[in-house]
N, C-alpha and C positions, 0 to 999 in steps of 0.2 A: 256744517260744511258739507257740499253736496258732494258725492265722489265723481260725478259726470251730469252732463245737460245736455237737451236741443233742441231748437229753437226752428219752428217752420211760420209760414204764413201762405195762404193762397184764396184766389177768386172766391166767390159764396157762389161756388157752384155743385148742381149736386152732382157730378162724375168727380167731384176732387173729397167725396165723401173715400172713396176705398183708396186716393190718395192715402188721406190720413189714418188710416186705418194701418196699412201696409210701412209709411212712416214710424210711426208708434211703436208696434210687433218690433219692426224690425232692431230700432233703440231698445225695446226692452227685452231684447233676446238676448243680451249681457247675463240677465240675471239668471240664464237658464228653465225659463217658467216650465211648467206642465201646457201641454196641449190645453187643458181645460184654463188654465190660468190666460193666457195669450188670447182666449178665445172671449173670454171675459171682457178683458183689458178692451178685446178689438169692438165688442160691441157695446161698451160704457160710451167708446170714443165717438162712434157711426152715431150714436143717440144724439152728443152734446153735440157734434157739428152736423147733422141735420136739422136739431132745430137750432143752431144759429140759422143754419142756410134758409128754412124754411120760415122760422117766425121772427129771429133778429133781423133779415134783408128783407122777410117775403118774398122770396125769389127772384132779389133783384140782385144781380151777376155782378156786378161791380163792387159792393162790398168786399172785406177781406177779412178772414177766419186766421186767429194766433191759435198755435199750438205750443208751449212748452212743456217740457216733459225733465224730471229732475230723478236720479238715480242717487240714493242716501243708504251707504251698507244694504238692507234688503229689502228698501221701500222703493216705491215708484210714486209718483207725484205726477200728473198729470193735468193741465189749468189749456182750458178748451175760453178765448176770448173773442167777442165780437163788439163792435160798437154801431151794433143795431136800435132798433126801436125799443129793445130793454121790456121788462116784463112787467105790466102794470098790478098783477098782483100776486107776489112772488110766494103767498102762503096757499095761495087757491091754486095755482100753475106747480105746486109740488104735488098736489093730492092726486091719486091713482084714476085716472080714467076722463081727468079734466083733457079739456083741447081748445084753444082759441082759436081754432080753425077747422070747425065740424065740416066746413065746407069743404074740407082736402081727403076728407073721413080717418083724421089721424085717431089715434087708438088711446091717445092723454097718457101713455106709460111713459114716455121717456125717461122723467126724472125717476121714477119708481126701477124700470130697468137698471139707471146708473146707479142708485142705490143699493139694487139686490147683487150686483156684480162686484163692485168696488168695496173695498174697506169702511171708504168713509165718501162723503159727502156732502160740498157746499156750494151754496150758489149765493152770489149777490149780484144785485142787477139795478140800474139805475134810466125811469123814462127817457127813452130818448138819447144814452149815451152807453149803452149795452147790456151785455151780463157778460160773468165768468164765471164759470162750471172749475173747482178744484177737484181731483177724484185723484184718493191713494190707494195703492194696492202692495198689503205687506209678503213677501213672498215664506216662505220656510228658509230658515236658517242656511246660508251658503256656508259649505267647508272646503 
């Protein structure tokens, strides 16, 4: 049983990346994170919904980015969903320095970022009907 949630959705645009960003922080400022913790959090978040924005739409504005965000005693849950064109292969698209879009000169880190920020990490994605980024982050003990 969660002890709190929240639940956003907005445009695939990229000025609504520091939207979600600043959404996020500010839900998980409940749990009292460290400056370093928050900081984490905000750029696991900036990664998953840039690349919905940028390779679930391809830059097309119209789509619409889910954020939920679940607070359980002192974890954070965080699930970044698009129903984009979905990732055609989701073991090659996790590896460090890949990019399906050399043409943008992305850097292939994302998921590797989300990774090394986050607790934990999962992605499942399906052609043509999206993906969904899970990312938790456990905090230290609240007293």
């Amino acid at each position: 049983m969660q002890d709190n949630m929240m639940k956003i959705e907005f445009l695939s645009r990229s000025e609504n990346e520091s939207f979600a960003r600043v959404a996020v922080s500010a839900f998980v400022s409940q749990l009292d994170p460290t400056i370093e913790e928050l900081t984490d959090i905000k750029t696991a978040v900036s990664e998953a919904v840039t690349n919905s924005i940028i390779h679930g739409y391809e830059n097309n504005k119209d789509g619409i980015v889910k954020i939920e965000g679940y607070i359980e005693k002192n974890c954070f849950t965080v699930i970044v969903i698009d129903e984009g064109r979905g990732i055609d292969n989701l073991e090659l698209a996790m590896q460090p320095l890949y990019t399906s879009r050399p043409d943008l000169e992305r850097s292939g880190m994302g998921f590797t970022v989300m990774e090394t920020f986050m607790d934990s990490l999962e992605v499942s994605s399906e052609n043509g009907k999206g993906t969904k980024v899970v990312m938790k982050k456990v905090f230290r003990s609240l007293s």
